[in-house]
N, C-alpha and C positions, 0 to 999 in steps of 0.2 A: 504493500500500500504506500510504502514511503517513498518507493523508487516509482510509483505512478505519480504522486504527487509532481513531482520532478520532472517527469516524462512530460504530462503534460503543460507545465509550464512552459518548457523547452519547443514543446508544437506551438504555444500562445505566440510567441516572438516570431515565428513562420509565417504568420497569417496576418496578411494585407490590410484588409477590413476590418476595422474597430470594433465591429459587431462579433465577429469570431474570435479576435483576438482575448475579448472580456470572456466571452462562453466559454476557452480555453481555461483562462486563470480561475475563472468560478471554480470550473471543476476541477482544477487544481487544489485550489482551496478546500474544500467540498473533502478531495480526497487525502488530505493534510489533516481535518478535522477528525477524520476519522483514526487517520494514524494515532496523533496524538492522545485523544481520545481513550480509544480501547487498545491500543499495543503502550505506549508509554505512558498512560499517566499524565500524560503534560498538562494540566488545566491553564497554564499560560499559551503555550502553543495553540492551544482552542480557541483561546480569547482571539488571539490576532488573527488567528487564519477564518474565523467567523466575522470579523469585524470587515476583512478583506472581502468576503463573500457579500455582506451586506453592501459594501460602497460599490461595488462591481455589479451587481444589480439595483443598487438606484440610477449606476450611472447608463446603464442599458436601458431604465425606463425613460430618462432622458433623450437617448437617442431614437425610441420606438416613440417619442411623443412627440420630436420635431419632425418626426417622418412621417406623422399621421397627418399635423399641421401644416408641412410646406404646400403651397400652393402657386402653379404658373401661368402665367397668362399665354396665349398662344405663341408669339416669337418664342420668349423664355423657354418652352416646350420645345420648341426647334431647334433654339441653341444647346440645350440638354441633349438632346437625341443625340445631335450630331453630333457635338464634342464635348461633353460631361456626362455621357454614359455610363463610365466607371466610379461615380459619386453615387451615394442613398442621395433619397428627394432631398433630406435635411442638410446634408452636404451643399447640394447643388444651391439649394436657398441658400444659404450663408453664404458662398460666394458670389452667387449674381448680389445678393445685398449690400456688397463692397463696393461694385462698382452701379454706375447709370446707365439710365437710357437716354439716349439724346437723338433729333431729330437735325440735320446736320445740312448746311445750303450748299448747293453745288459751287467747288473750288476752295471748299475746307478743305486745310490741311492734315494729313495726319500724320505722315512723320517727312523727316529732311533727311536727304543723302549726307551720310559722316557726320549725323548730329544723332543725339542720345534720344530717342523717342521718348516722350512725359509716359504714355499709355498703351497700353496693350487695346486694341481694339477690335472686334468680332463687329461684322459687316453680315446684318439679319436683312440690308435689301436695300436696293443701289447699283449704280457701278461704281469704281474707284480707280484712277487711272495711276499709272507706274509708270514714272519718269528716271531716268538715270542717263545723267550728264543733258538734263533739257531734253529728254529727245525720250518719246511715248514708246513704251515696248510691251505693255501688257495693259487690258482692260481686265479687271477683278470684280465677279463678281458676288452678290451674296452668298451667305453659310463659310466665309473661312476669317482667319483672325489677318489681322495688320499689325506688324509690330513686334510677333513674335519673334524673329531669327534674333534678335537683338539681346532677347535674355535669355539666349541660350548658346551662342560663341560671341564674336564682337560684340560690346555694348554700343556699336554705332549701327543708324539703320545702311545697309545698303542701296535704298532707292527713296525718293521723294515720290508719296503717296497721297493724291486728294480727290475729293470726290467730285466724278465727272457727273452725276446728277444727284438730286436729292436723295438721303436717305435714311434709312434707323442701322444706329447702331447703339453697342453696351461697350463702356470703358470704363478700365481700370485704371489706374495710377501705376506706376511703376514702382513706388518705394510698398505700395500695400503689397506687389505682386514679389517682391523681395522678399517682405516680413512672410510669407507664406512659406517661404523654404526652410523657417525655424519653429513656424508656429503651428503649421499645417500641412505636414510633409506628405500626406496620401493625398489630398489634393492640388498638390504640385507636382505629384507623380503623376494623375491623371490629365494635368494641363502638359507636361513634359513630352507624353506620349501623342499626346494631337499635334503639338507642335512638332515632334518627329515625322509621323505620319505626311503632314505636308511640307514638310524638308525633303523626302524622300519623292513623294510625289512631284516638287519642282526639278528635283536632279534628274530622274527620270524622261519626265517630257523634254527638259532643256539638251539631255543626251540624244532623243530622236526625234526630235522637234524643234532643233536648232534655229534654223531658218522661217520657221512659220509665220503667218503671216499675221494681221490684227486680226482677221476673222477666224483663224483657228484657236488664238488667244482667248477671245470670249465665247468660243464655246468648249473650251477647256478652262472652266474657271481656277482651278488651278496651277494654273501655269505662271503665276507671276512670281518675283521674285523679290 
């Protein structure tokens, strides 16, 4: 019983998801009490490894209560699907509730070539044109982020980016989306991995897709860069 104990502590620290990770330690605990318990004696050992048990399932009931609670509005829904898939609802809430929504005039800017982007920003509808050195090389259009490559190798944007018509988008700040890599590491693992995915996606098209022209660009909305 003592070496299950242990065991599954050892599986707790394995698992991704906060919601597993706690079910592990419960029963971890769980199975600690009982060591303690009925093989040694320990009435302190009980005490704590109970206590453990207790804070590990209030703090479960907390996450099964913002997960009852969250609620989206339809974009919000879209932007989830597509790229917050890997967050519970109550995840997802708490981070769109960092950043806004804003409704944005054609020829806002949203980042400079060789300058530090302020924000991360996901493009829910619009286009948004990519310039590098003046001169247009991609139309973008909505469901992907702007901004990202920048926090994730150079902190300088690669291309100047503004919107060629009106549209909505959600943005973040950049020093909230830093404090996320101390404060909220599964959900920067889940923005890590979108922002891969279309890292990968641009290298791809820009390998056999070189040349293409502005009309292969928008209807490959992924292809900018």
């Amino acid at each position: 019983m003592g070496h299950l104990s242990y065991l599954l502590l050892v599986f707790s620290m394995l698992m991704r998801r906060m919601l597993w990770l706690r079910l592990f330690v419960t029963a971890s605990a769980l199975a600690g009490v009982l060591f303690d318990g009925l093989w040694l004696q320990n009435w302190v050992g009980v005490f704590w490894q109970a206590l453990l048990v207790v804070v590990n399932l209030a703090e479960m009931f907390i996450l099964w209560r913002n997960d009852r609670r969250a609620t989206f509005s339809p974009e919000e829904q879209t932007f989830r699907t597509a790229l917050l898939a890997g967050l519970t609802p109550g995840q997802a809430r708490s981070f769109l509730d960092r950043g806004r929504w804003e409704t944005l005039a054609p020829g806002a800017v949203l980042t400079r070539e060789g300058e530090t982007p302020e924000y991360l920003t996901y493009i829910a509808s619009g286009e948004v044109r990519v310039e590098t050195r003046d001169r247009l090389v991609r139309l973008v259009e909505g469901g992907h982020f702007i901004g990202e490559m920048s926090l994730i190798g150079d902190d300088k944007a690669t291309a100047t980016t503004r919107m060629q018509a009106e549209g909505r988008v959600w943005r973040i700040e950049r020093p909230k989306i830093e404090r996320l890599r101390e404060t909220t590491p599964a959900v920067m693992s889940v923005l890590e991995a979108a922002f891969a995915r279309d890292m990968r996606a641009k290298i791809v098209f820009q390998n056999t897709q070189g040349g293409a022209g502005l009309g292969e660009a928008r209807s490959n909305p992924q292809s900018y860069i």
